[in-house]
C-alpha positions, 0 to 999 in steps of 0.5 A, a space after each residue: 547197866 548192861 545189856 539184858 541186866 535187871 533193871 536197877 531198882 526206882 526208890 519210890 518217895 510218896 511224899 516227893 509225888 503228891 503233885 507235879 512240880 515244873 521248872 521248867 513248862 514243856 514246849 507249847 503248841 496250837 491245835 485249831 480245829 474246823 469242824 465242816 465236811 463236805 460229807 461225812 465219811 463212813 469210818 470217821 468218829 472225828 468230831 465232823 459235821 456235813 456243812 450244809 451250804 456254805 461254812 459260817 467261816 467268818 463268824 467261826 474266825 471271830 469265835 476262833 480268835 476270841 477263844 485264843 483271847 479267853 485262853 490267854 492267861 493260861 498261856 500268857 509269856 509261852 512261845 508256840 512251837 507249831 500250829 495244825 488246823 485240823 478238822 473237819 476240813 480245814 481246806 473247805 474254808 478260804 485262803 481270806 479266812 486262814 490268813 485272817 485266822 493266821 493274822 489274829 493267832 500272831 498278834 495274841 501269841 508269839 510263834 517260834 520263827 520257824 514255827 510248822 504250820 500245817 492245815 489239812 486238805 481234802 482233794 475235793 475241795 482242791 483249788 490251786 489259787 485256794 492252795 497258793 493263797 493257804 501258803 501266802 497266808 504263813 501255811 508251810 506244811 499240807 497235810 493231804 487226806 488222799 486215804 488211796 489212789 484206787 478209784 474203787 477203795 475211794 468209792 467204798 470209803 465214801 470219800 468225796 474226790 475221785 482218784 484224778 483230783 487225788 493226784 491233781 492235789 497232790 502235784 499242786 501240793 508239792 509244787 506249792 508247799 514241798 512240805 506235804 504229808 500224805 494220808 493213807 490209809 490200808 486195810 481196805 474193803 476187799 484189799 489184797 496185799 499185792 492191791 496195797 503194794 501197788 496203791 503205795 507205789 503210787 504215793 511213793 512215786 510223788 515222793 512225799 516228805 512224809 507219809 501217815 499209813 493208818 489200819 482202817 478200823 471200825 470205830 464205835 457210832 460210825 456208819 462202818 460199824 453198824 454195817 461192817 464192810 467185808 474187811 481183810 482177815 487178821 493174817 491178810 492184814 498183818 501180811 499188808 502191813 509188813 509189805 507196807 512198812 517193808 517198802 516205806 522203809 526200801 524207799 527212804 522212809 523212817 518209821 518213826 512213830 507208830 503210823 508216821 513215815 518220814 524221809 531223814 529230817 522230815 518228821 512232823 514236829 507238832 506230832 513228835 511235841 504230842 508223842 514227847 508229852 508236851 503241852 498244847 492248846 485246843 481252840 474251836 469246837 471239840 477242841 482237847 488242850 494239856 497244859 501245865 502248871 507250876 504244879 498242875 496239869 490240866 485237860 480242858 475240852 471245848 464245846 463239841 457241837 458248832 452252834 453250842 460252840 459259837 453260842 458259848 464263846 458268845 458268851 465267854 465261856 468256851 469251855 465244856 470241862 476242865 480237869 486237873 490230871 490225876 497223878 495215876 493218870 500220869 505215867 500212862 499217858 505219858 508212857 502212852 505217847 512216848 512208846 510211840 515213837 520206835 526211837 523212845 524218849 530219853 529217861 530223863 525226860 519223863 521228870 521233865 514232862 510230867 512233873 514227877 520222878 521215874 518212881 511213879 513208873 517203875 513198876 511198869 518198866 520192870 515188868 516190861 523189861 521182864 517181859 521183854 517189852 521195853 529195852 533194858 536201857 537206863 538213858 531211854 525209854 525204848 521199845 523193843 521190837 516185840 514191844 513195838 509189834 505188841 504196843 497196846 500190851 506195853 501201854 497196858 503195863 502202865 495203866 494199873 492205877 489210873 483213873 478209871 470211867 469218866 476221868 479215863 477218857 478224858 485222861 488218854 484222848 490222843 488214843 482216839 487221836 480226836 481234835 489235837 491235830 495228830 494226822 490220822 
């Protein structure tokens, strides 16, 4: 097809779509998900609770392990291609409990050699021994929940450390493990672009392999939504996010993904396996999983609050819900993710991670196409620029006949970005 041609016509086969077939599984990864802040931020929606005292952690390793035991036979014989302990704060427990944890996961599963481990860390609970023991223990990439280096953008996000011990974490963090994502956040309390310019020069000047910039937004049953705080205006934040982008990219960085910025080879793989539809487990409380079948695929969801959790894997049922995905609920979640990434996703791979032939899309990337949305291209999915500035627009293409109300919102749980491990 040339270049602005009209898309070629999809043959659309009912009989060929009346379940997913696989050859071969997508690639597997491992979520593991520690529920326990120190306090609760004032934006988070995250399945996250104010750790009063100190965590259970011995008691929710053993729970943790004993989930990963129940989900066996879902996954039994698939290699893991990357872990991410999220949460929560992860970095609340001790370097004894994750290598324990890290322990118990390899004598269950096996790990690709070079498998990415990642664990978020908060600044307040920085301890350089703490840091050094989370490496020893098999961790090779930190991903550092900074939000901003302003002293006073910290204080109106609630956030625990101060501006000093956001630095301290982040020197050690790169000295330990090389491998580090920043998480930054712009769109603040009273921001003004030159205050986000120079907020980011900060995080440049430790020049991090990769960097998460995420558009502060006022989440439903969050103390910022009940009480708005005086946020940057549409044309203010816009303005902020360009400058932003425009430097990142002056600086080295790819923008490879929606919210994700990364120097040449640097990308997180255990976000680009989610934005490439592949499968992944979810073990503690909260935790989502997709995983695939010869000819299903399923979403499963763990019990939310932690003592619910601890108390169900107790008795060995972990697990709160479990669904087999709707074949209308396919294309958009793949489409969903996909269209993420500002490179795309080769055709071909669609078939290969959903199950199904390009038919069960092909009336949303016509009109995409048409609208300019989606690159006329054969070989990828793409996004073009207008459809990267329009991004929920193009999503929104694919959404007609998927299933609505209750299977809705367990069928697209990466939009909330909730207990999968997507760095936020």
């Amino acid at each position: 097809m040339t270049q602005g041609a009209a898309p070629e016509k999809i043959t659309l086969d009912a009989g060929a779509l009346a379940r997913p077939s696989f050859s071969v599984l997508p690639p597997l990864a491992l979520y593991i998900h520690i529920p326990w802040c120190l306090k609760k931020c004032p934006y988070c929606d995250f399945n996250s609770h104010e750790v009063a005292g100190d965590a259970p952690e011995a008691a929710y390793v053993d729970a943790l392990l004993a989930d990963l035991e129940f989900a066996l036979p879902s996954i039994w014989g698939r290699k893991v291609v990357s872990i991410f302990i999220g949460g929560g704060t992860p970095s609340l427990f001790s370097a004894e409990a994750i290598d324990r944890l890290l322990g118990g996961v390899r004598a269950r599963v096996p790990l690709l050699p070079d498998a990415e481990i990642t664990l978020e860390a908060n600044p307040g609970t920085f301890e350089r021994q703490k840091f050094a023991g989370f490496y020893a223990a098999g961790v090779n990439r930190l991903s550092l929940g900074v939000q901003s280096f302003d002293p006073a953008q910290l204080l109106a996000l609630g956030r625990v450390h101060d501006a000093d011990e956001a630095r301290r974490a982040a020197e050690a963090a790169l000295m330990i493990f090389g491998n580090v994502n920043f998480d930054l956040m712009f769109g603040l309390p009273h921001q003004t672009v030159e205050q986000a310019r120079a907020d980011l020069a900060e995080a440049l000047a430790f020049a991090p392999p990769h960097l998460s910039f995420y558009h502060l937004t006022l989440e439903p049953n969050t103390l910022f939504h009940r009480y708005p705080p005086p946020l940057p205006d549409e044309d203010t934040a816009a303005d902020i996010e360009d400058a932003v982008h425009a430097a990142l990219g002056g600086a080295g960085y790819q923008h490879y993904e929606t919210s994700a910025h990364a120097k040449p080879g640097r990308q997180c793989a255990h976000n680009a396996n989610y934005w490439r539809f592949g499968d992944y487990l979810g073990i503690g409380a909260g935790a989502h999983s997709k995983l695939s079948f010869a000819d299903r695929i399923v979403r499963q969801l763990r019990w939310k609050q932690p003592k619910r959790y601890l108390e169900s894997v107790a008795l060995g049922r972990p697990l709160q819900e479990e669904i087999e995905v709707a074949r209308d609920d396919v294309g958009f979640e793949f489409m969903l993710n996909a269209l993420r990434l500002t490179s795309g996703v080769p055709t071909a791979l669609f078939a290969g991670r959903t199950g199904y032939p390009l038919a069960l899309v092909a009336r949303g990337i016509e009109t995409a196409t048409q609208k300019g949305l989606l690159e006329p291209d054969p070989a990828s999915l793409k996004p073009t620029d207008l459809g990267r500035r329009f991004l929920n627009d193009l999503q929104s293409l694919f959404l007609a006949g998927a299933t609505r109300g209750r299977g809705a919102s367990h069928a697209a749980p990466l939009v909330r970005m909730e207990a999968t491990g997507i760095e936020r």
